[in-house]
N, CA, C and O atoms as a GROMACS GRO file, in nm:
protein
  452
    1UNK      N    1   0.085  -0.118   0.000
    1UNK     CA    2   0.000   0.000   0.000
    1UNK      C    3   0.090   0.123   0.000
    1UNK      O    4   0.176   0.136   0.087
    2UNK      N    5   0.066   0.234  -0.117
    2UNK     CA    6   0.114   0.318  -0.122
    2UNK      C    7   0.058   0.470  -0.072
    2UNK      O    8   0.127   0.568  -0.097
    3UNK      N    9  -0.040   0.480  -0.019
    3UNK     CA   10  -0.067   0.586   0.035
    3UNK      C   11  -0.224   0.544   0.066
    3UNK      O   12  -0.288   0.468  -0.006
    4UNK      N   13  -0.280   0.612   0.193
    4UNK     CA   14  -0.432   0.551   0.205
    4UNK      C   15  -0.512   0.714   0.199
    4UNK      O   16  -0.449   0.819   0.188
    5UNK      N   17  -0.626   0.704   0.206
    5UNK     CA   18  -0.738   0.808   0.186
    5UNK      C   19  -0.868   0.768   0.277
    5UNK      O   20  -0.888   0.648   0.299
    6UNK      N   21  -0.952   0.860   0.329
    6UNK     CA   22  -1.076   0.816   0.359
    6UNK      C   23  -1.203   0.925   0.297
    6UNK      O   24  -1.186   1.042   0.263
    7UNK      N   25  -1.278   0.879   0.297
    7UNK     CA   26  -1.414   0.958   0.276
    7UNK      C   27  -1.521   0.913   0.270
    7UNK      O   28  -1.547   0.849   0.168
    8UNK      N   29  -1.617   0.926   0.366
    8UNK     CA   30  -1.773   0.906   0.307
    8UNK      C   31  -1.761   0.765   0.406
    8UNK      O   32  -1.850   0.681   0.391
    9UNK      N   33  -1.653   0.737   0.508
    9UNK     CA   34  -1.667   0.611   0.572
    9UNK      C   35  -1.606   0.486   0.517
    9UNK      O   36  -1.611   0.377   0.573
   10UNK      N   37  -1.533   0.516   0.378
   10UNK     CA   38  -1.487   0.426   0.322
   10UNK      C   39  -1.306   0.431   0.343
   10UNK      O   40  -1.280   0.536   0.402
   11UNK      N   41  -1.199   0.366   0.318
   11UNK     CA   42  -1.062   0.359   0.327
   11UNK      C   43  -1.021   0.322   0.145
   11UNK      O   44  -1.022   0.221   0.074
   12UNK      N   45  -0.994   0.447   0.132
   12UNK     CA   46  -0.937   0.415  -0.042
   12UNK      C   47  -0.730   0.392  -0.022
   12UNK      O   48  -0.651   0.466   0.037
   13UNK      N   49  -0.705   0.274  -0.091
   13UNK     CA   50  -0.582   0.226  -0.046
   13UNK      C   51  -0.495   0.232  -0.191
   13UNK      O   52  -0.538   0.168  -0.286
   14UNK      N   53  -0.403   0.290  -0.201
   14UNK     CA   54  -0.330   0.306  -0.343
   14UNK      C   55  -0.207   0.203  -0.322
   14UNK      O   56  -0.114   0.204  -0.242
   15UNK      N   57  -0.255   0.083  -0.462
   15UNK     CA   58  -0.182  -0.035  -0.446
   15UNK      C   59  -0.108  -0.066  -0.591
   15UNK      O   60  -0.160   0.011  -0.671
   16UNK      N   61  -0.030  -0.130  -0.645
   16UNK     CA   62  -0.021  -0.133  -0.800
   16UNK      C   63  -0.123  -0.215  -0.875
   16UNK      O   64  -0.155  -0.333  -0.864
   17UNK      N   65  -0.156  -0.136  -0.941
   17UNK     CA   66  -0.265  -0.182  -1.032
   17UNK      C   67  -0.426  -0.129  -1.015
   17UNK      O   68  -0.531  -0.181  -1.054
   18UNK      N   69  -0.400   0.007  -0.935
   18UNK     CA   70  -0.581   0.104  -0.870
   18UNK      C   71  -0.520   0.112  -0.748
   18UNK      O   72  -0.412   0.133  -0.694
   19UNK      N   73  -0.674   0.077  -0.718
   19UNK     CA   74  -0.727   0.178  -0.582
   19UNK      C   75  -0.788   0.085  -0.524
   19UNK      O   76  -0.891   0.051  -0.582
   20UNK      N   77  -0.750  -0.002  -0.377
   20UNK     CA   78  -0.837  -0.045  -0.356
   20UNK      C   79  -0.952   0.004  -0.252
   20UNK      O   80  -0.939   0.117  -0.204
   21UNK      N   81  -1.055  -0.068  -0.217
   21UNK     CA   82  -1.220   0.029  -0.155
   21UNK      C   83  -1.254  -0.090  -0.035
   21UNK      O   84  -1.275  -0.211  -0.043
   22UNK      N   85  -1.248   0.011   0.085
   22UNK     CA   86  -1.339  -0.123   0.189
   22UNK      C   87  -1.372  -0.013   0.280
   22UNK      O   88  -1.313   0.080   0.335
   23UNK      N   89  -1.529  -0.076   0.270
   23UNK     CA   90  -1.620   0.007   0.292
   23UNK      C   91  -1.743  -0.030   0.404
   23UNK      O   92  -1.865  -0.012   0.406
   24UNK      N   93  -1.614  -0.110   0.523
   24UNK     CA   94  -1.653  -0.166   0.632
   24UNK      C   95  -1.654  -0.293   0.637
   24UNK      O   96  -1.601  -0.363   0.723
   25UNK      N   97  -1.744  -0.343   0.503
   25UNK     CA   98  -1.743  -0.477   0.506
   25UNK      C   99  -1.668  -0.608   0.372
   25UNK      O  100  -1.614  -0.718   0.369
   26UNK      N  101  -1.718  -0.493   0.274
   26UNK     CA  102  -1.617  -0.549   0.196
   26UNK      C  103  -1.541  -0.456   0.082
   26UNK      O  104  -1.579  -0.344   0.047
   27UNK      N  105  -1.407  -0.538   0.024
   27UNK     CA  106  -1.356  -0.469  -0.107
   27UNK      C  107  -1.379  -0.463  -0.238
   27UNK      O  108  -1.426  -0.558  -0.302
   28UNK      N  109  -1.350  -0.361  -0.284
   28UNK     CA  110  -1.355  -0.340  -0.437
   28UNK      C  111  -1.234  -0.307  -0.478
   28UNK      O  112  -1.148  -0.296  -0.390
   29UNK      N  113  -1.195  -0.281  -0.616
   29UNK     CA  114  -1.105  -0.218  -0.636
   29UNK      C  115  -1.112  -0.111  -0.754
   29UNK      O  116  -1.149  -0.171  -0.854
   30UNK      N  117  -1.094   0.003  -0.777
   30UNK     CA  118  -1.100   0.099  -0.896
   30UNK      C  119  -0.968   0.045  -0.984
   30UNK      O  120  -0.877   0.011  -0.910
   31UNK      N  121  -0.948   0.035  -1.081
   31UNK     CA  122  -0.867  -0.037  -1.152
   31UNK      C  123  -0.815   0.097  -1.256
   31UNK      O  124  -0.868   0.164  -1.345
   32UNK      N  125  -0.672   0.092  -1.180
   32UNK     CA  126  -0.570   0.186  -1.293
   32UNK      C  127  -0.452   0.147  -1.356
   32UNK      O  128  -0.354   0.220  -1.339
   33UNK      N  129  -0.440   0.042  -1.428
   33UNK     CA  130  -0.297  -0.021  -1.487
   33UNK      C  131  -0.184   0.088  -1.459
   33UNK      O  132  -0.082   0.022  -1.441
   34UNK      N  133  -0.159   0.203  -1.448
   34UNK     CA  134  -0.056   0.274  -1.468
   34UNK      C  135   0.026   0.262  -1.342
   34UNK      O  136   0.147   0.281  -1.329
   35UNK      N  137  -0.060   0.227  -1.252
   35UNK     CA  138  -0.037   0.229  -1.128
   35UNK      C  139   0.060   0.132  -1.095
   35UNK      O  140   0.016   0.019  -1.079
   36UNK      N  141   0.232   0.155  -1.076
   36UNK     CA  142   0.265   0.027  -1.093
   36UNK      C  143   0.405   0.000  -0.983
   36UNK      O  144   0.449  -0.106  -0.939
   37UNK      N  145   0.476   0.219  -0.949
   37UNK     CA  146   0.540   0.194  -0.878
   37UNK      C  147   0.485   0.227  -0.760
   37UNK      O  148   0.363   0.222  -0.743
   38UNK      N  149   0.593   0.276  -0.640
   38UNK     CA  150   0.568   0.316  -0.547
   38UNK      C  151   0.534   0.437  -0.473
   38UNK      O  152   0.552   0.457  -0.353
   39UNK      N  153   0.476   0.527  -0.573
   39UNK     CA  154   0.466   0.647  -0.554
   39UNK      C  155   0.346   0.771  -0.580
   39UNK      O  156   0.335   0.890  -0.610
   40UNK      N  157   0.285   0.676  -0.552
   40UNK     CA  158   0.118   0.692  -0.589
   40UNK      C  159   0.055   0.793  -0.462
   40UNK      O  160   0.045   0.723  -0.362
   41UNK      N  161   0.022   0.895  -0.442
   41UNK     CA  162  -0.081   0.980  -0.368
   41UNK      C  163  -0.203   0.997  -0.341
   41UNK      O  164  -0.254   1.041  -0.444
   42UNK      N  165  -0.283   0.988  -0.258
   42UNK     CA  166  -0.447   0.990  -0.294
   42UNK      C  167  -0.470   1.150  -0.231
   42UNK      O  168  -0.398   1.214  -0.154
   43UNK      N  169  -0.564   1.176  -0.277
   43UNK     CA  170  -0.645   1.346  -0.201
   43UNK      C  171  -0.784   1.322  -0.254
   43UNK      O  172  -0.825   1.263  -0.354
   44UNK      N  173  -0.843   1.385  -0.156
   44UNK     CA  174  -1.007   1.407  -0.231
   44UNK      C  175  -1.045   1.514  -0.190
   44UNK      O  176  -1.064   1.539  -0.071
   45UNK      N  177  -1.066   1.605  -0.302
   45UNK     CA  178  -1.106   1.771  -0.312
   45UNK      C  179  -1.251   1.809  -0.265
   45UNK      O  180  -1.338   1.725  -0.288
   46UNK      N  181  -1.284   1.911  -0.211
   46UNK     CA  182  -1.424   1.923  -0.118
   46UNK      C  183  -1.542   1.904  -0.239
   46UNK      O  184  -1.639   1.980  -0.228
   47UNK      N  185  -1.542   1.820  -0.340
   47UNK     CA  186  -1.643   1.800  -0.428
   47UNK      C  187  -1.633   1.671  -0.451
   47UNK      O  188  -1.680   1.621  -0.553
   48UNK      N  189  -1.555   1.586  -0.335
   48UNK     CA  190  -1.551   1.465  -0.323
   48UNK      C  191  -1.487   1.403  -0.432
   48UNK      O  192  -1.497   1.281  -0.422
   49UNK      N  193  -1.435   1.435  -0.517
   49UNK     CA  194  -1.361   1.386  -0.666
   49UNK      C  195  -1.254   1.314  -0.601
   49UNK      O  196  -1.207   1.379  -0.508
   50UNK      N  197  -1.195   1.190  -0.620
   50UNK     CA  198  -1.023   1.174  -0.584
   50UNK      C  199  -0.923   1.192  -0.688
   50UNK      O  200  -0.942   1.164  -0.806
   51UNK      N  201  -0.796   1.250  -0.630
   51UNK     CA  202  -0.729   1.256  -0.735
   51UNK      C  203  -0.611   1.164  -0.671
   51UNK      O  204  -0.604   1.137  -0.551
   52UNK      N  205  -0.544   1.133  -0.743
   52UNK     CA  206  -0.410   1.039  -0.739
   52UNK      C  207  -0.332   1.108  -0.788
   52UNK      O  208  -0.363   1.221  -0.826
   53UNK      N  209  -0.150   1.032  -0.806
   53UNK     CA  210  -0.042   1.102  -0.887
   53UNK      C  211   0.016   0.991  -0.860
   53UNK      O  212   0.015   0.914  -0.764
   54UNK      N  213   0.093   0.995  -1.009
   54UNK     CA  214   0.173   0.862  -1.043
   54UNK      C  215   0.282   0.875  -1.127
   54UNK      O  216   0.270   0.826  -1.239
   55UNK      N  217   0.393   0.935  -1.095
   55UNK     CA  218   0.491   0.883  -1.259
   55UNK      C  219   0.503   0.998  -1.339
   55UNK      O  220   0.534   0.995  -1.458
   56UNK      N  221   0.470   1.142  -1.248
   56UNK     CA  222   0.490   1.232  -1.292
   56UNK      C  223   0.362   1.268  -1.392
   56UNK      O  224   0.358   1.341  -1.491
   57UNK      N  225   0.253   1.185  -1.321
   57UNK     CA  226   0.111   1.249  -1.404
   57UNK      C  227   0.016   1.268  -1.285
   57UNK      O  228   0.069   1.234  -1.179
   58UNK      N  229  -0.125   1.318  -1.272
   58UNK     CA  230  -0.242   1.371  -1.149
   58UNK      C  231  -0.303   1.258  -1.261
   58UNK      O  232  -0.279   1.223  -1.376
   59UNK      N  233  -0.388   1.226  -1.161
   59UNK     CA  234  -0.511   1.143  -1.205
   59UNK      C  235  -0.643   1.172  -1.135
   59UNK      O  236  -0.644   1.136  -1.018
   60UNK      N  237  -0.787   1.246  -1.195
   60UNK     CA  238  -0.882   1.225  -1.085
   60UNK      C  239  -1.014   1.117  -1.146
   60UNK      O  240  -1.065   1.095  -1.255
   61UNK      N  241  -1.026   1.081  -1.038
   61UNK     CA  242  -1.159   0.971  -1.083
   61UNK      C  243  -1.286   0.994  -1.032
   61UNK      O  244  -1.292   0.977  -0.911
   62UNK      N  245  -1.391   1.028  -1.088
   62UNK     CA  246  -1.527   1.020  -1.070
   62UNK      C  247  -1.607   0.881  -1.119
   62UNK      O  248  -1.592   0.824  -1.227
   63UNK      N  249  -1.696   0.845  -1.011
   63UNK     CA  250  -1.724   0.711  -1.036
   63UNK      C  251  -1.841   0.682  -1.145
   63UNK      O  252  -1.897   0.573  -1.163
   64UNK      N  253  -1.868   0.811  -1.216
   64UNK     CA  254  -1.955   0.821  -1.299
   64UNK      C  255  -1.864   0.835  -1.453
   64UNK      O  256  -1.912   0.788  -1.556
   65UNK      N  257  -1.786   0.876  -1.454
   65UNK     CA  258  -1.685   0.905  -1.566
   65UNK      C  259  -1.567   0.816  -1.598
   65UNK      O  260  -1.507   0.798  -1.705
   66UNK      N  261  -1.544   0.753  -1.447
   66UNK     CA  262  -1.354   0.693  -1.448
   66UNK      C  263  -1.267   0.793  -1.424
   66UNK      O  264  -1.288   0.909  -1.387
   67UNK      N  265  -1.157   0.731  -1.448
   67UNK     CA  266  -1.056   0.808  -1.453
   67UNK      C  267  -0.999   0.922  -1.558
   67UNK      O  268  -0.961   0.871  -1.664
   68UNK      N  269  -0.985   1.055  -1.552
   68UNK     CA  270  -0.873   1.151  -1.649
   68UNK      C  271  -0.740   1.175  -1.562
   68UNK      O  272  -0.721   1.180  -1.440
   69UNK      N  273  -0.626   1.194  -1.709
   69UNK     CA  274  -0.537   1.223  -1.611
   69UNK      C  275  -0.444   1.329  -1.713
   69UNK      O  276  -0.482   1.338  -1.830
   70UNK      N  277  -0.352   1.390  -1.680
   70UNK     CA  278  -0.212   1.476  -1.687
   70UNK      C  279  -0.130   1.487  -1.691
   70UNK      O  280  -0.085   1.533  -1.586
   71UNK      N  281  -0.042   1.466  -1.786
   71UNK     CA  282   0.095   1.452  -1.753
   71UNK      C  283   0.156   1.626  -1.713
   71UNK      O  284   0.176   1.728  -1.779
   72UNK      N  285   0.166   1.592  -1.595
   72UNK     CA  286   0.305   1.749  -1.583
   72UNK      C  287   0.408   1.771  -1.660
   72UNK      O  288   0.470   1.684  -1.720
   73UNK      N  289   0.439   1.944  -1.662
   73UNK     CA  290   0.570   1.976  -1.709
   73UNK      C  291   0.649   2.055  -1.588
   73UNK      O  292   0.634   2.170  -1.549
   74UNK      N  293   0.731   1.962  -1.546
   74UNK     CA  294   0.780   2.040  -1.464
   74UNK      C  295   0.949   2.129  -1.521
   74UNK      O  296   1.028   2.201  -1.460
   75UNK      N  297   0.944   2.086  -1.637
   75UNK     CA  298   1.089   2.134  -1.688
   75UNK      C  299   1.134   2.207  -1.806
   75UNK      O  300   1.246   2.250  -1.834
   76UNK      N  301   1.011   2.212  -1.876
   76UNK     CA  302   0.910   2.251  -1.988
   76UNK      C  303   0.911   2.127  -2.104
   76UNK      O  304   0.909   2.008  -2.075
   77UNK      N  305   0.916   2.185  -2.256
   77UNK     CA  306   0.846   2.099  -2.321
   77UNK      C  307   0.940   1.988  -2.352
   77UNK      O  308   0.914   1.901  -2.435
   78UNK      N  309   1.039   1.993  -2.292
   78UNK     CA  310   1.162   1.838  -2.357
   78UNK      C  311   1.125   1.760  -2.251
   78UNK      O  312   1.127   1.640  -2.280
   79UNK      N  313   1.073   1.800  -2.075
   79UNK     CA  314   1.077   1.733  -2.019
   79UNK      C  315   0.964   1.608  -2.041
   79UNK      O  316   0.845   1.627  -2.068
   80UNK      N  317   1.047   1.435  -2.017
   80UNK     CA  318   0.975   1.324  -2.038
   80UNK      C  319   0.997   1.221  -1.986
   80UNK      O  320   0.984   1.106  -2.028
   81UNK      N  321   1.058   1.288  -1.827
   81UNK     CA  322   1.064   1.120  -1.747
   81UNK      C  323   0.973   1.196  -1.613
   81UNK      O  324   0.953   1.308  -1.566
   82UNK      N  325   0.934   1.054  -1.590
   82UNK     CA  326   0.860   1.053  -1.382
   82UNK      C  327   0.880   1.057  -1.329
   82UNK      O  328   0.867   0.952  -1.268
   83UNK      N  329   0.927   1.141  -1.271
   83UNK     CA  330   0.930   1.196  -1.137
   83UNK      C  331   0.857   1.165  -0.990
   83UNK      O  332   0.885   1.063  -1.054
   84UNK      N  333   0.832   1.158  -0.939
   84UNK     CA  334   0.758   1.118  -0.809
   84UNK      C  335   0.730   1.245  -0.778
   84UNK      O  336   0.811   1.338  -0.780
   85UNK      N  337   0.558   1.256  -0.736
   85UNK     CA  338   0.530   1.358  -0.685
   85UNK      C  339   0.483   1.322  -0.517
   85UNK      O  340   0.441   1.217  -0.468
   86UNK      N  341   0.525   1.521  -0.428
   86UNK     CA  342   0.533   1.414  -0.307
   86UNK      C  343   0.382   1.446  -0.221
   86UNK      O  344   0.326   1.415  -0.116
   87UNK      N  345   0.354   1.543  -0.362
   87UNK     CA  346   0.169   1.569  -0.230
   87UNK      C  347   0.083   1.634  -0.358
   87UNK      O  348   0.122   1.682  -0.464
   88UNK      N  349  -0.013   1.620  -0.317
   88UNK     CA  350  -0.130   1.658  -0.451
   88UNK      C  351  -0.257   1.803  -0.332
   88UNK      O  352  -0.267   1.787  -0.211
   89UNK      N  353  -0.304   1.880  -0.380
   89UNK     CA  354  -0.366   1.934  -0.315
   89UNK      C  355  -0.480   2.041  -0.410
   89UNK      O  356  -0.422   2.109  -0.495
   90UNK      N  357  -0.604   2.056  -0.402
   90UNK     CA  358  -0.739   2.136  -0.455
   90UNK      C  359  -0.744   2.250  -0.381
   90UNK      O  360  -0.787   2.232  -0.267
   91UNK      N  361  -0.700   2.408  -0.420
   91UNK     CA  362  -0.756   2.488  -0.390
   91UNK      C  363  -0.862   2.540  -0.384
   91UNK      O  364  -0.939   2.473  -0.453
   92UNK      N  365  -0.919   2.637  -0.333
   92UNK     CA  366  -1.104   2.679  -0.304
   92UNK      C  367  -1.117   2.752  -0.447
   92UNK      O  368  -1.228   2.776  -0.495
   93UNK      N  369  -0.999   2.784  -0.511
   93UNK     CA  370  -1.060   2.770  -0.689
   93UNK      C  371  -1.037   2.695  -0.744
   93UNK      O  372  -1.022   2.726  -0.862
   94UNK      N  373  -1.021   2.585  -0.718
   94UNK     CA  374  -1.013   2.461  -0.801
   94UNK      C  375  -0.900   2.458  -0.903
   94UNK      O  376  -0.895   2.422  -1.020
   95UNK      N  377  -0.790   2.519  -0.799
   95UNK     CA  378  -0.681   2.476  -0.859
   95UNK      C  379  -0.582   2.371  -0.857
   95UNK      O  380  -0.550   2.375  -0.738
   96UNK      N  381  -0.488   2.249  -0.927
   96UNK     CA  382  -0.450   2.165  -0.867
   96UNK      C  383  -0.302   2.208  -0.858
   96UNK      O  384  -0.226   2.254  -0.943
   97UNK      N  385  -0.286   2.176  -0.719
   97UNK     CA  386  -0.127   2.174  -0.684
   97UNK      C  387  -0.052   2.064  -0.695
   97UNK      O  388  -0.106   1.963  -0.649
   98UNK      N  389   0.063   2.048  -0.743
   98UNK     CA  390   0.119   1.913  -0.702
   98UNK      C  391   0.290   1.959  -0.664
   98UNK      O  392   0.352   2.048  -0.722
   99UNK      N  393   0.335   1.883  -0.564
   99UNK     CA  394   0.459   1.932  -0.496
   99UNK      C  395   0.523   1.812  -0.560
   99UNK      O  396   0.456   1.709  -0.570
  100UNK      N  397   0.671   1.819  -0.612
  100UNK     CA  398   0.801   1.774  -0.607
  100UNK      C  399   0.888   1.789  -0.569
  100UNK      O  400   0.887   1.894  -0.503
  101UNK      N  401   1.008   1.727  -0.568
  101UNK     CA  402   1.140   1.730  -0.523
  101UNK      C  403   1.193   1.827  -0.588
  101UNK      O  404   1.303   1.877  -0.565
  102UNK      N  405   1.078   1.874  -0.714
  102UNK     CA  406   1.105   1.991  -0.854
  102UNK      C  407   1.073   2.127  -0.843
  102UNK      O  408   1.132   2.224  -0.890
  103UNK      N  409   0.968   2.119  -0.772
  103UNK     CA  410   0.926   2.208  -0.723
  103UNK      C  411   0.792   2.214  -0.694
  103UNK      O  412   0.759   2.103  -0.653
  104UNK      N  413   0.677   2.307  -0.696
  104UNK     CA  414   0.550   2.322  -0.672
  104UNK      C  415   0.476   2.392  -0.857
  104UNK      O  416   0.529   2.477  -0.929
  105UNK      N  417   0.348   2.318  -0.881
  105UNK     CA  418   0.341   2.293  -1.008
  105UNK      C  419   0.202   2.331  -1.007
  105UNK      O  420   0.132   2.238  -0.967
  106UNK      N  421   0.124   2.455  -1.044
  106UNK     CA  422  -0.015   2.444  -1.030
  106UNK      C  423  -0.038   2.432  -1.188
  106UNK      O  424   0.021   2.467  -1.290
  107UNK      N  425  -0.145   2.371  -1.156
  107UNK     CA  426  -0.182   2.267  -1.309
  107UNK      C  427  -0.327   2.339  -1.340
  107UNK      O  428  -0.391   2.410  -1.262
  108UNK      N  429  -0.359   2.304  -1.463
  108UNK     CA  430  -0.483   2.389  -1.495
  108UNK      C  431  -0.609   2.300  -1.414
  108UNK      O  432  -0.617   2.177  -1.415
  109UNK      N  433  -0.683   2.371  -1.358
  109UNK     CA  434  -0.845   2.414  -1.344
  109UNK      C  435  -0.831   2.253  -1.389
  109UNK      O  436  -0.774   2.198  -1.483
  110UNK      N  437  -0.928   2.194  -1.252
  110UNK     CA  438  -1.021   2.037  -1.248
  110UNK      C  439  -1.077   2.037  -1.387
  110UNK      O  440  -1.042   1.947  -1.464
  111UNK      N  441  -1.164   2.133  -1.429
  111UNK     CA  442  -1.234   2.087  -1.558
  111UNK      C  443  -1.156   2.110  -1.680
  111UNK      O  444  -1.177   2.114  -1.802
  112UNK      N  445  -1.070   2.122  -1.611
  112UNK     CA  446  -0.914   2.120  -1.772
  112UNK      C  447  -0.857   2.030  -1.825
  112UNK      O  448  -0.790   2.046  -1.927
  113UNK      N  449  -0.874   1.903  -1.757
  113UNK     CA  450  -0.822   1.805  -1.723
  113UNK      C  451  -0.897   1.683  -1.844
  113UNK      O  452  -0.865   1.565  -1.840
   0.00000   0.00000   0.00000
């Protein structure tokens, strides 16, 4: 398990290969192949959305849609390896933050995505 989350009473667990869901009594799992090293993040923004980060990309999932996701630039346009990001965070304008070892990266607007 690479990072855990809660909301709504449930424990969302970031494992390779998704997300897994137990929700008192039993599991599910949200299923994200990308998901593969160790460096996966969970957050869930006050509109209940979760987002993840993986490999130098944000991922958010709505359980009505699935998953979208992003690749960052943290170096501009040549940059093309993954990086590990070390925290993900939703501002009250719905902006997404994501922190690296690179620096701090605000990414376009949830519905940009």
């Amino acid at each position: 398990v690479y990072d855990v989350a809660f909301q709504n009473g449930k424990v969302y667990a970031a494992v390779n290969g998704g997300i897994n869901v137990f929700d008192g009594s039993n599991f599910s799992i949200i299923d994200n192949p990308e998901f593969f090293q160790n460096d996966t993040k969970l957050y869930f923004d006050n509109l209940e959305n979760l987002w993840a980060t993986h490999n130098g990309s944000i991922y958010q999932y709505q359980e009505t849609k699935g998953w979208k996701s992003a690749k960052l630039d943290f170096f501009g346009p040549n940059w093309g390896f993954g990086y590990p990001i070390s925290d993900i965070k939703v501002d009250d304008q719905q902006s997404v933050w994501v922190a690296s070892r690179w620096g701090l990266v605000k990414s376009p607007d949830i519905n940009s995505i």
